[in-house]
N, C-alpha and C positions, 0 to 999 in steps of 0.2 A: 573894646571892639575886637569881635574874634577877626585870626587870621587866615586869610583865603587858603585854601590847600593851594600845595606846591605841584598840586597834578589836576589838568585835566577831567582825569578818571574820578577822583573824590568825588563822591557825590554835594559836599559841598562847596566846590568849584563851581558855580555857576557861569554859564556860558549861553547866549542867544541862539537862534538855529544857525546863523551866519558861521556859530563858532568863534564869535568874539570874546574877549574878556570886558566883562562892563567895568573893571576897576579899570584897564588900561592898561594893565601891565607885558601885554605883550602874549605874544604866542608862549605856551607852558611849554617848560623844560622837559627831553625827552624821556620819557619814559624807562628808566636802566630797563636793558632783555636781563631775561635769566641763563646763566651760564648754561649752555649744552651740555650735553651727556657727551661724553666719551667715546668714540667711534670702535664697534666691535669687531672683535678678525673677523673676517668674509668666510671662515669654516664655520663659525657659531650663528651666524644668518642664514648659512644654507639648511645645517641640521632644523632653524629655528620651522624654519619652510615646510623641511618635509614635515616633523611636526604636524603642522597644520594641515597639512594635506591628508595627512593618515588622519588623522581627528576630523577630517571632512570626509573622508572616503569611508570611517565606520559609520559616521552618522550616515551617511548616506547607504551603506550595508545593511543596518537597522532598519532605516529605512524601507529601503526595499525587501529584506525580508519579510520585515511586520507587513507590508505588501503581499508578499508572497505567500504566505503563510496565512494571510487573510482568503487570499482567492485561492489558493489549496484547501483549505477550510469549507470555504464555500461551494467549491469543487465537491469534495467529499461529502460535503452536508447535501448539496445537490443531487449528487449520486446517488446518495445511500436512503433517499425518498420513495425510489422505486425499487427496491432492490427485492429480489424475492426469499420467501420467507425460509430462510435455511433449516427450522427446525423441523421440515417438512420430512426433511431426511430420515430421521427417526421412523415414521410412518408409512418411508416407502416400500411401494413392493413394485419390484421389478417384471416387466411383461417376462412368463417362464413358459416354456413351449410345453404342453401336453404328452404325456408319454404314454403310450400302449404296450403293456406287455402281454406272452402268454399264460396261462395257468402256469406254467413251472418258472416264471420270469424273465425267459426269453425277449429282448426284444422285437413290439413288430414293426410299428409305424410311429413317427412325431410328427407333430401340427404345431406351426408358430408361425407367427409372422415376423419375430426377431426369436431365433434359435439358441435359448439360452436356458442354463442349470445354475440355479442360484445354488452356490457353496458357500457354508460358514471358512470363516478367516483359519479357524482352526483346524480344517479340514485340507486345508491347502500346502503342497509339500513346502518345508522350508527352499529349498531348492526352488521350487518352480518362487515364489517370494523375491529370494537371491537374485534368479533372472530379472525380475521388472526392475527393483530397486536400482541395480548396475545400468539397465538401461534407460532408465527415465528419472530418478529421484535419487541419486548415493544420498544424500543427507535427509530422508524423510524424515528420521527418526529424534533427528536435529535439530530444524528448523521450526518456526512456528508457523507454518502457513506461506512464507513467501523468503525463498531462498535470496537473499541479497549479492551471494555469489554468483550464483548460477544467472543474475538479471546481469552483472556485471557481465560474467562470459559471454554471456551473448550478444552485448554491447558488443563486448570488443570484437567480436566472431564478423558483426553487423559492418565498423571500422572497417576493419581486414577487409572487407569484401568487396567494399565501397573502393577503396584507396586501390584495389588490383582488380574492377571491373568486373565484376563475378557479376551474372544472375542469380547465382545461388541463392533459395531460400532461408531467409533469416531465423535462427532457433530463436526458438519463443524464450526460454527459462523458465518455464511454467514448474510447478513441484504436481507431484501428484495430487494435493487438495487441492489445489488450483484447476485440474485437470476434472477434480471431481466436482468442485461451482461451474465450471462451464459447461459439462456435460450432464450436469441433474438440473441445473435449475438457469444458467445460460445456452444464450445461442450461438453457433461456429462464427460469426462477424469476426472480421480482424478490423479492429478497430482500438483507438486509445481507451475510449470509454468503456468499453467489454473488458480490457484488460485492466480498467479500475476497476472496476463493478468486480472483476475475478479477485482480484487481489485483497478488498475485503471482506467477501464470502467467505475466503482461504483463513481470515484472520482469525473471524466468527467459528468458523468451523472447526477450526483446530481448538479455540476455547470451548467449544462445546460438547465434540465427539473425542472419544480414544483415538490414536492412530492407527491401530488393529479396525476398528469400526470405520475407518476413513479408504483405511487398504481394502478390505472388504469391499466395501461399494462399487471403490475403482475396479478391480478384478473381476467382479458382473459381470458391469456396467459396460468397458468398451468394448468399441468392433474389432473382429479380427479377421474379416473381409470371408466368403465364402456363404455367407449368410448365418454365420455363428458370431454370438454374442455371447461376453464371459470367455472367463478361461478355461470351465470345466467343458461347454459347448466347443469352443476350440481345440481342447485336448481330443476330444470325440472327433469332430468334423477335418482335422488335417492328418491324424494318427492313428485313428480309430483305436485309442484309450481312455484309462482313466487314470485322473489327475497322477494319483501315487508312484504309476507304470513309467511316467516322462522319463525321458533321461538328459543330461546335462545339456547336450545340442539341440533335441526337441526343446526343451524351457527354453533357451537361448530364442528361439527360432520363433518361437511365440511371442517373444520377449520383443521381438525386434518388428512386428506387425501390428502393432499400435501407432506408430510412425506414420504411416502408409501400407495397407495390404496390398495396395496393386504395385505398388514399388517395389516391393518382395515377394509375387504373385510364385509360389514356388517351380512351375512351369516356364511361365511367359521372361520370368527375370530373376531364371535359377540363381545367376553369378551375382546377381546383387543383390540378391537374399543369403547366399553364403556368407559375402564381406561382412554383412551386416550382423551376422548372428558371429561369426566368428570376432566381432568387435566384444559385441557384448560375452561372450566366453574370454576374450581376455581382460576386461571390466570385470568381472565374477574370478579369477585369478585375481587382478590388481586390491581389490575389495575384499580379499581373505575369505573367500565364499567358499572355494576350489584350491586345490593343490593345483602346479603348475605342470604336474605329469597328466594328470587329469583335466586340465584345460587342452593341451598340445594331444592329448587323445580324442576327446572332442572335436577339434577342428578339422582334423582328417574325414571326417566320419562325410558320408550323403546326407541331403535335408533328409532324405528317408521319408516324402510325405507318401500319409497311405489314406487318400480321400473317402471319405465315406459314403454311402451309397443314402440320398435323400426319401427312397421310396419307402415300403415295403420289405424291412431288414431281414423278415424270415421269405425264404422265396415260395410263390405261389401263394403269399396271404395278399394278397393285394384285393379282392373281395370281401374277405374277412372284413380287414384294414376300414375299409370301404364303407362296410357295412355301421362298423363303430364308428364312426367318423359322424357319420348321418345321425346316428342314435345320438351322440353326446351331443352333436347341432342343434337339434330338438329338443333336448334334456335343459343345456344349461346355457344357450344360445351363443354366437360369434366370437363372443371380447371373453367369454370365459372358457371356450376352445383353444383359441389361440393364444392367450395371455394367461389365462388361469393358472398354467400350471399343473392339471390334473394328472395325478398318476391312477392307471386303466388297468386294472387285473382282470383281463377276458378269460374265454372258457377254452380258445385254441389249444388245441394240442399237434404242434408241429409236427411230429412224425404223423398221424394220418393226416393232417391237410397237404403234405407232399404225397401220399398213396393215394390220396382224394385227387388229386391235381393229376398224377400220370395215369390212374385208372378211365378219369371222363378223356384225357387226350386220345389217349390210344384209343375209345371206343368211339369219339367223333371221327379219327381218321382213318379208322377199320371201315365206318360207313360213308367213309366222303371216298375212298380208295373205289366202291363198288360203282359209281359214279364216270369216273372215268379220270383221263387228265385233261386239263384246262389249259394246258400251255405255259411257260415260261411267265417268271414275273415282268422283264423286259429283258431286252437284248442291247450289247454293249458292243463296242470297237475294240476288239483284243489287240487289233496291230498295235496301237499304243500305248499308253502306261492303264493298262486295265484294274490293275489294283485301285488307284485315284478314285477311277471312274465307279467299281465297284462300293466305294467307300459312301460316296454318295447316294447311291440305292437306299431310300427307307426302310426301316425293318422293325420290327416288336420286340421291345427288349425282352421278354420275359417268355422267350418261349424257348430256353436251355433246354437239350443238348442239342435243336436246332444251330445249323449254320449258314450261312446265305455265300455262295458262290458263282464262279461263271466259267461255264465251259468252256475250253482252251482246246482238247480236242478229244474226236470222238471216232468211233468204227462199230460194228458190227456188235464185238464183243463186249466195248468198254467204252467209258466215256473217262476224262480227265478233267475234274473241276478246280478251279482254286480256288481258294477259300479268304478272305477277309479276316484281319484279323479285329479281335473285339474291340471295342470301344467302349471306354470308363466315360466314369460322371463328367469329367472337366472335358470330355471330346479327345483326351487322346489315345492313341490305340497300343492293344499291348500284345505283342506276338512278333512271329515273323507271318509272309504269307506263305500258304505253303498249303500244296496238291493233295487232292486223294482221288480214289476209284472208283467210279459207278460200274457193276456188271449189271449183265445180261438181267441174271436172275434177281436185283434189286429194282429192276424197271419194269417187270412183265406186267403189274398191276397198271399200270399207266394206258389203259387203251384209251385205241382213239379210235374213229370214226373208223377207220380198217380193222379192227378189232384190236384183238393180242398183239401186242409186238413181235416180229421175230427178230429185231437187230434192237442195240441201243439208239442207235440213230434214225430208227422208227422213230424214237421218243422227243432228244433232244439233238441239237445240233450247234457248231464253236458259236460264242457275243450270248449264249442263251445263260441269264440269270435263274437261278432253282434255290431250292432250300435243300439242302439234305442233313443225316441224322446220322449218327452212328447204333449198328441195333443195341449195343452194348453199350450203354452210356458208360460205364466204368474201361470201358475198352477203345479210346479214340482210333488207335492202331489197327481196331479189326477193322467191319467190313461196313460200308457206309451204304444208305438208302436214300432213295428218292423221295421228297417228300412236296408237300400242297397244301398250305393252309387250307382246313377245312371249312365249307361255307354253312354244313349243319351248324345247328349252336347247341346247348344241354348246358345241366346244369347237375350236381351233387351235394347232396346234404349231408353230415352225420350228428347223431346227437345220443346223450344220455336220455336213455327212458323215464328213470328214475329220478332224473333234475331238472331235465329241459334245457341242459346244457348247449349249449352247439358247436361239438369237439370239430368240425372242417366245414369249410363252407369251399365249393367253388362255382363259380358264376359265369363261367363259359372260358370257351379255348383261350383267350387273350385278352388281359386285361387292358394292355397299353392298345390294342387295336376297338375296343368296347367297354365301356365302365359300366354296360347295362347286365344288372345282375340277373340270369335267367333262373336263378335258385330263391331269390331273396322277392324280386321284385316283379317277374315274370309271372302272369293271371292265366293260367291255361287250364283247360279241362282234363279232369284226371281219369277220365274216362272209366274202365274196371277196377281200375285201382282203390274207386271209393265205395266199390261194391261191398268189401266187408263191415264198414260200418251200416248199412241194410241190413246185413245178418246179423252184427250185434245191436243189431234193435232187437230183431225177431227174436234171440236168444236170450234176449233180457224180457221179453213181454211171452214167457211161455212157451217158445219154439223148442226142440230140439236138434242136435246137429242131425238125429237120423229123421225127421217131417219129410216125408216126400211133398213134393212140389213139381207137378208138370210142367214138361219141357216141350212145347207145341209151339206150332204160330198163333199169334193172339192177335187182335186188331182191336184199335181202342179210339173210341169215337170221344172225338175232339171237343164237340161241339156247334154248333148251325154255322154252315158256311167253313168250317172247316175240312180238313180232307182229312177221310181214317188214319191211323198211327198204325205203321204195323210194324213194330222192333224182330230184328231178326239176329242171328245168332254169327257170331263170325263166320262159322263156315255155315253159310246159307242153306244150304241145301239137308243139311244133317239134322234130325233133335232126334232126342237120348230119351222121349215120353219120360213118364214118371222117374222119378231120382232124389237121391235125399239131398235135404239142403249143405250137406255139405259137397256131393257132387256139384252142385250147382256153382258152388266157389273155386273147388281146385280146377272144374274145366271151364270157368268164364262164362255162362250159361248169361243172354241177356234176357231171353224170353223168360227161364224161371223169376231172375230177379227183378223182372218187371210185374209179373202175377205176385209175387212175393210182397210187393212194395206194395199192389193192390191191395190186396190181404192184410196189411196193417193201417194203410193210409198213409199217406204223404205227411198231414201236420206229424207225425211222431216219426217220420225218417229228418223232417225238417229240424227238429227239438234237437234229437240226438247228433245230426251236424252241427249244430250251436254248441253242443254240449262238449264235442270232440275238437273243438274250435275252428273245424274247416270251413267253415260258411258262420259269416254273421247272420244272412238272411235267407235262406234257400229258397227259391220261387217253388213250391207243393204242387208239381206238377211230374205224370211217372218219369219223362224222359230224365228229371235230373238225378233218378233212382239208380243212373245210367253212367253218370260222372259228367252230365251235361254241362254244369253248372263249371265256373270258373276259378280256380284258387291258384294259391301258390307252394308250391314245393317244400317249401319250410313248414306253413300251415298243415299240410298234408300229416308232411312225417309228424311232427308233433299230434296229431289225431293217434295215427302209429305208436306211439308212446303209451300211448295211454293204454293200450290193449297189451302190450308189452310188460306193462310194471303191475296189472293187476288191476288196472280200470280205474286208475288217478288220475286226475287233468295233470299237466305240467305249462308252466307257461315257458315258451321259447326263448333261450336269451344267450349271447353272445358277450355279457358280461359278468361276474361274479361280483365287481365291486369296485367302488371310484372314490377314492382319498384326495382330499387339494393339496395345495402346496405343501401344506405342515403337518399333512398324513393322517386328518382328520377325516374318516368315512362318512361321507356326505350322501352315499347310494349301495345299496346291496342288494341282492337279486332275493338271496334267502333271508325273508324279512321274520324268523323264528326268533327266541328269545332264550338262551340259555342263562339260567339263574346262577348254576352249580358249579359253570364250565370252568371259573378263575380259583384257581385253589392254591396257598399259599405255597402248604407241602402236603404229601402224601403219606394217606393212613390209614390203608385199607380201606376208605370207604368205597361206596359202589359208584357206581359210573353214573355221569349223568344222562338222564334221558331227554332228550330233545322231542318236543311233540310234531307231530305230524300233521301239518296243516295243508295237505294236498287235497281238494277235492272227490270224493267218491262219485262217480259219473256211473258207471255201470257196474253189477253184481262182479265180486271177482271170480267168480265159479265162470261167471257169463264170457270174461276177457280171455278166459284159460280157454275154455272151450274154441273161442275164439280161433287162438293162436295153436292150437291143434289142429285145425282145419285148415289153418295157414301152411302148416307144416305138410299135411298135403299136398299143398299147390308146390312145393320142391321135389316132393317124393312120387306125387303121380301126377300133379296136373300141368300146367302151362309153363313152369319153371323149371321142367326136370333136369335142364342142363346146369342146376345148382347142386343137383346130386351127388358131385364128382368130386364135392367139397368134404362127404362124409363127415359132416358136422352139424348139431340141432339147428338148423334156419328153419322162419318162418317169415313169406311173403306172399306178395301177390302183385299180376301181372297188369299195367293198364294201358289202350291202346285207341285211342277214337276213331271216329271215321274217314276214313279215307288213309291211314295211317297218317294222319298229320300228327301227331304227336305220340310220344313211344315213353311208358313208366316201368317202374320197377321200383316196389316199395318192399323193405323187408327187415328183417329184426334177428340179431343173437339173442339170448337173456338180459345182454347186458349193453346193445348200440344196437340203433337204430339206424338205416341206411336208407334215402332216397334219391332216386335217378330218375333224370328226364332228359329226353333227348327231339328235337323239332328244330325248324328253322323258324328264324326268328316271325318273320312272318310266316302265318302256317299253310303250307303247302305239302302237298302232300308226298310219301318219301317214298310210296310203290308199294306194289301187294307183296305181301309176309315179313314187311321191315315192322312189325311187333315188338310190344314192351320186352315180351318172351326171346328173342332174338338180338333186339340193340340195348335195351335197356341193363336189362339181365346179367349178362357178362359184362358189364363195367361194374356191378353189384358183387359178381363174384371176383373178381380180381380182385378189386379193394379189399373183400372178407378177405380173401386169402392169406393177403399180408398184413392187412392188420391184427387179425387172430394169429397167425403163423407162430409166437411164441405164449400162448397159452391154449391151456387145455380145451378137449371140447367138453361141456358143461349140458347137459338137460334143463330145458324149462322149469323153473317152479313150479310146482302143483300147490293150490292151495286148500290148504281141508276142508273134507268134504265130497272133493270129487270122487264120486267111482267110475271106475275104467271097466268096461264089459266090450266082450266081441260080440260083433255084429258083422250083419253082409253090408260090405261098400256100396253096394246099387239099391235093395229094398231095405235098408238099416234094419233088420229083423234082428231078433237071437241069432247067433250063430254059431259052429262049433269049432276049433282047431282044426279041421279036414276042410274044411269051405279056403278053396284057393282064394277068395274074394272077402276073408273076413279079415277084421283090422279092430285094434283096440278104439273103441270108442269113450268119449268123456259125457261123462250125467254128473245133472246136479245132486244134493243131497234125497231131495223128493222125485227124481224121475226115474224109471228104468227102460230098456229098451221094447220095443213094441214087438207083441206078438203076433199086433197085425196093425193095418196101418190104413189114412185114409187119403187124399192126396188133395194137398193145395191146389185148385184149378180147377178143379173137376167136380161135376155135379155128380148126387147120388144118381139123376138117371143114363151119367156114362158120358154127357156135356163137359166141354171147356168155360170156365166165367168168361165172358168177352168175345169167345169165338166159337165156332164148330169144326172142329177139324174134322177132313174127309179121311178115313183111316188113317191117319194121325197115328193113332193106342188102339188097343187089341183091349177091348173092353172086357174081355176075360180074364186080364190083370186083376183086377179089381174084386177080387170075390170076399173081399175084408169090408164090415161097414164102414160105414162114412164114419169120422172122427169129427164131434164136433168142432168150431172155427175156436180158437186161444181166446180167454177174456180176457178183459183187461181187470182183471180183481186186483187189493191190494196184497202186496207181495212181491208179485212176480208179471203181475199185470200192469197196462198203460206205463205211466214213465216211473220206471223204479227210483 
């Protein structure tokens, strides 16, 4: 029999639930413990501790990073969902403002809506570089995208501010790619998410682009407040340079406007534009950019800003300007005017559109002076600070060496005005104030209701605002004049004959008071002025200059229910009977060129308006034989041209040529083809010939003739006050009824010149105010200075013509002893008549259209009738 274990715990120890032994033997023996361990010093249970605590607190760091790291992940994964597409960069092209220059590359006007010159990276001075870098990025060149210091510094900077109360704005740390993700392809939000979303644009973009290509953009790309965008726009718009011209304080100064321009607004917060650019000059020292002689020289120095003027950079184009602005509007419409970029090679030629500009001034206010004076522009309270109050007075900027002042005091002999000083683009003023003179003899023009003046104080009186002028613009010292915006308005053209250039445009007295251009855009009747294209109909269909053509009254029935026409001649009461058709031009004759126009018919004076470009449509009716009809000034002169160069159309244009941004020619005026023009080198060969694709409109025997005829209207007829020029001109006078409107169209060889002069509604300006009289002398003034350094030159002749004398009144043969004989021009087939028969007039001694009551001495006439011009081919109907 086995025996029971000696425990309990055996499992073969059997026991009931009670816990009994079923042999009896009693409660089991206790259990020996097992010896304990050995109690450890209390330092090795404390180490044993931390221990565990660090081995909980990494698990728990793991923890929570792998946490963190998770939702960072998800963070960035989330972000980077939306994020925009940065290779876009590559592709961009930045909004570049429009540039206009002259023909010689002057500039005249810019158009943008952000005012910016895109420059390549390598075009940009290391210096002006140096400056940004010192103040916005030291470690561009460093880092990959996102400066870890610079987030640091700003940390702390943020600390700092916090711990001492500052409002102070907190620096971002942003790097310049980071500047360039938020400002290409992010929005200004201050926000955490913007500044992830930035932070791996910056990443992206640094692995993508060079850092020369990342600097570039940025340098465009921001503002630097003024309405300039980029740094070459800003170079321009605070300094009025270019990039390479900066100097150490300017680049600083630039440098430090990216920040905030109105915080360094160079006016408004001079001293804290100084501290600031003087920081960054010693950044640019600290950064080995600069010697420290040359920093400590720079800091002394003024901001120096020299703002640059927004309008109209050559003065007096502001019509011009105007004018191309419009044109490129039309051409290549809004977003490619303003944004485009287009560089504009016009046909201005600055020096005459300044001789353009003071010839029409002077002859508006020669004929606004006859007029009378109008009074003061307002009157002021001198007891007080009258300068202030003067400053406020509105005024036209652009009407230099005008002044606007206020009489302080006045007597008999003199008046005492003071004057205002001017005022720049940003509104502040640059001068002192400071007095001049009015006498006697600068105010006598000014009547008034009492007539002449005999005192100055006839005129004005102290608190009275006036304009005055110095006569001598080169001489402010001399003697000063009274002066009165003029309320006539005119208008001046010039143009090459030979291109249809259009060397000056001006559009009336003041552009800043009227943008309406009276030369461009202005539809008036040119009354005699468009008499010569009449005769070169007639000279093209078989006329000659010597055709006599009665000079009567003539009456011309209308039609049922209409009332007679009966065209009368300026001086009404006068006709010159028979006269050759060139009389008929240089003295303005309406009656002959009304029988004249009969004589050919209307549809063929109508053709040859179309053909001269003056009229698209001419209503074939005789009044507008007369200059009825309505056009504009430009139109006109360009008609002018054509008779000028030899009887070639030209079409009008104010531009030569328009390159985009990459200086690809997208538009040119002369649309010729030169094959031969590009020539590697040179080796004797001949020259190329460019063909000739102008229009032939009329015989050029016929244009010459023309323009000889014209040449009389200086020499004997309506324009002889152009005589004094002693120089080949040819023009002619226009004037309509009632004198509401006053012309003068005329030509050298080689420029063409028209002038008009009306108010703007037509009203009329009083009897003998003639194209002859106001037109005229603003014609001649301008010749004078603008031919004034070249020679005088004779018209072309082109071959073929013979020259014969003849008598100026019956164009007969004539000999050397006839006081009244003059070299006359014939075509190849004609010669002068040895007797003659006369347009108007019947073989039985009759007028066509009318009967004059001894009118003509019908014993003129003892020459047959000559039959009427056909229209054969040749020289007939429309050549």
């Amino acid at each position: 029999m086995r025996e029971p274990p000696l425990y309990p715990s055996d499992p073969i120890y059997p026991r009931d639930h009670y816990g009994h032994d079923p042999y009896g033997r009693g409660p089991a023996p206790p259990h020996p413990r097992e010896p304990k361990p050995p109690r450890q010093p209390r330092k090795k249970r404390r180490k044993s501790l931390l221990l565990s605590l660090l081995g909980w607190s990494f698990a728990a760091g793991v923890v929570v990073f792998i946490c963190a790291s998770a939702a960072a992940g998800y963070l960035l994964w989330k972000t980077s969902q939306d994020l925009p597409d940065y290779e876009s960069l590559s592709k961009y092209e930045p909004p570049v403002m429009t540039r206009i220059h002259a023909h010689n590359g002057a500039l005249i006007a810019e158009y943008a809506r952000e005012r910016r010159i895109f420059v390549p990276i390598n075009t940009i001075p290391k210096r002006v570089i140096a400056a940004f870098l010192s103040a916005e990025d030291r470690r561009f060149y460093e880092h990959g995208g996102v400066d870890f210091q610079g987030i640091a510094r700003a940390v702390f900077k943020i600390v700092e501010a916090k711990l001492s109360g500052s409002d102070r704005r907190a620096e971002g740390g942003s790097t310049i790619t980071q500047q360039v993700a938020k400002n290409f392809l992010l929005s200004s939000e201050r926000s955490m998410e913007r500044k992830v979303k930035e932070a791996i644009l910056a990443v992206r973009i640094e692995r993508a682009y060079s850092k020369d290509k990342i600097l570039e953009l940025y340098l465009n790309e921001i503002y630097f407040g003024i309405g300039a965008y980029g740094i070459a726009a800003a170079s321009l718009s605070y300094f009025n340079k270019e990039l390479q011209d900066l100097t150490i304080e300017e680049a600083a100064y630039l440098a430090a406007l990216p920040k905030g321009p109105n915080n360094y607004h160079p006016f408004r917060r001079e001293k804290q534009a100084l501290i600031r650019r003087n920081w960054i000059i010693g950044q640019m020292e600290e950064n080995g950019y600069i010697s420290s002689e040359e920093a400590e020289a720079a800091k002394v120095k003024p901001l120096g800003v020299n703002l640059r003027t927004t309008g109209a950079h050559i003065f007096a184009a502001d019509y011009f300007a105007e004018e191309v602005r419009r044109t490129l509007l039309t051409r290549f419409g809004e977003d490619k005017l303003y944004n485009g970029g287009l560089s504009v090679r016009t046909t201005l030629d600055p020096r005459l559109q300044q001789i353009a500009r003071k010839s029409l001034m002077d002859g508006l206010v020669t004929f606004d002076r006859t007029k009378g004076w109008r009074g003061p522009v307002t009157k002021l309270d001198i007891a007080g600070d009258w300068g202030k109050a003067l400053d406020e007075v509105p005024r036209p900027h652009d009407i230099q060496p005008w002044r606007l002042g206020v009489v302080l005091k006045v007597d008999a002999a003199k008046a005492i005005v003071g004057l205002r000083p001017e005022k720049q683009q940003d509104g502040s003023l640059v001068g002192e104030r400071e007095a001049i003179e009015l006498t006697l003899d600068e105010v006598k023009w000014a009547k008034t209701k009492k007539g002449t003046p005999k005192a100055v104080s006839d005129v004005v009186s102290p608190g009275d605002v006036v304009y005055v002028a110095p006569k001598d613009p080169d001489n402010v010292a001399g003697v000063w004049s009274l002066m009165q915006i003029p309320q006539v308005g005119g208008g001046i053209v010039a143009m090459d004959p030979n291109t249809g250039r259009v060397l000056a445009v001006v559009g009336g007295f003041s552009f800043a008071m009227s943008q309406f251009d009276r030369a461009i855009q202005a539809k008036r009747q040119p009354g005699s002025s468009f008499k010569p294209f009449v005769y070169a109909a007639a000279l093209d269909n078989g006329y000659k200059p010597t055709s006599i053509i009665l000079d009567a009254p003539i009456e011309i029935e209308q039609g049922p229910g209409q009332d007679i026409w009966k065209p009368e001649n300026y001086e009404k009461e006068h006709s010159a009977g028979p006269a050759t058709l060139r009389f008929g031009i240089e003295s303005s004759r309406n009656q002959m060129t009304v029988r004249l126009a009969q004589d050919l018919g209307m549809p063929l004076i109508t053709e040859y308006a179309r053909r001269f470009g003056i009229y698209d449509d001419l209503l074939p009716v005789l009044s507008m034989s007369l200059g009825a009809g309505e056009t504009t000034l430009l139109r006109l002169a360009a008609g002018y041209c054509a008779i000028a160069n030899g009887g070639q159309q030209v079409r009008p244009t104010l531009i030569d040529r328009i390159q985009d941004r990459w200086g690809h020619t997208v538009w040119r005026h002369d649309q010729r083809v030169c094959e031969n023009c590009k020539a590697d080198d040179w080796h004797n060969q001949e020259e190329p010939e460019i063909p000739d694709d102008r229009v032939q409109i009329i015989d050029p025997h016929t244009a010459y003739q023309m323009t000889s005829i014209l040449e009389g209207v200086i020499q004997r007829g309506t324009a002889r006050s152009l005589k004094a020029l002693e120089r080949p001109l040819a023009g002619k006078t226009g004037t309509t009824n009632q004198e509401k409107d006053a012309w003068f169209m005329g030509y050298s060889p080689d420029l063409v010149v028209g002038v008009f002069m009306g108010y703007d509604t037509p009203t009329p300006m009083g009897k003998g105010n003639t194209g002859g009289k106001l037109a005229a002398p603003v014609f001649g003034n301008f010749m004078k200075e603008a031919l004034a350094d070249q020679p005088a030159s004779p018209f072309r002749i082109p071959p073929g013509i013979k020259l014969a004398r003849v008598n100026l009144r019956t164009g007969l043969r004539a000999g050397e002893e006839d006081p009244q004989s003059i070299m006359e021009a014939f075509k190849p087939d004609e010669e002068p008549d040895d007797a003659y028969s006369v347009i108007g007039f019947t073989e039985q001694g009759g007028t066509t259209g009318s009967s004059p009551q001894g009118a003509v001495d019908d014993s003129f006439y003892e020459a047959p009738a000559r039959p009427r011009p056909g229209y054969s081919a040749g020289r007939g109907g429309l050549w």
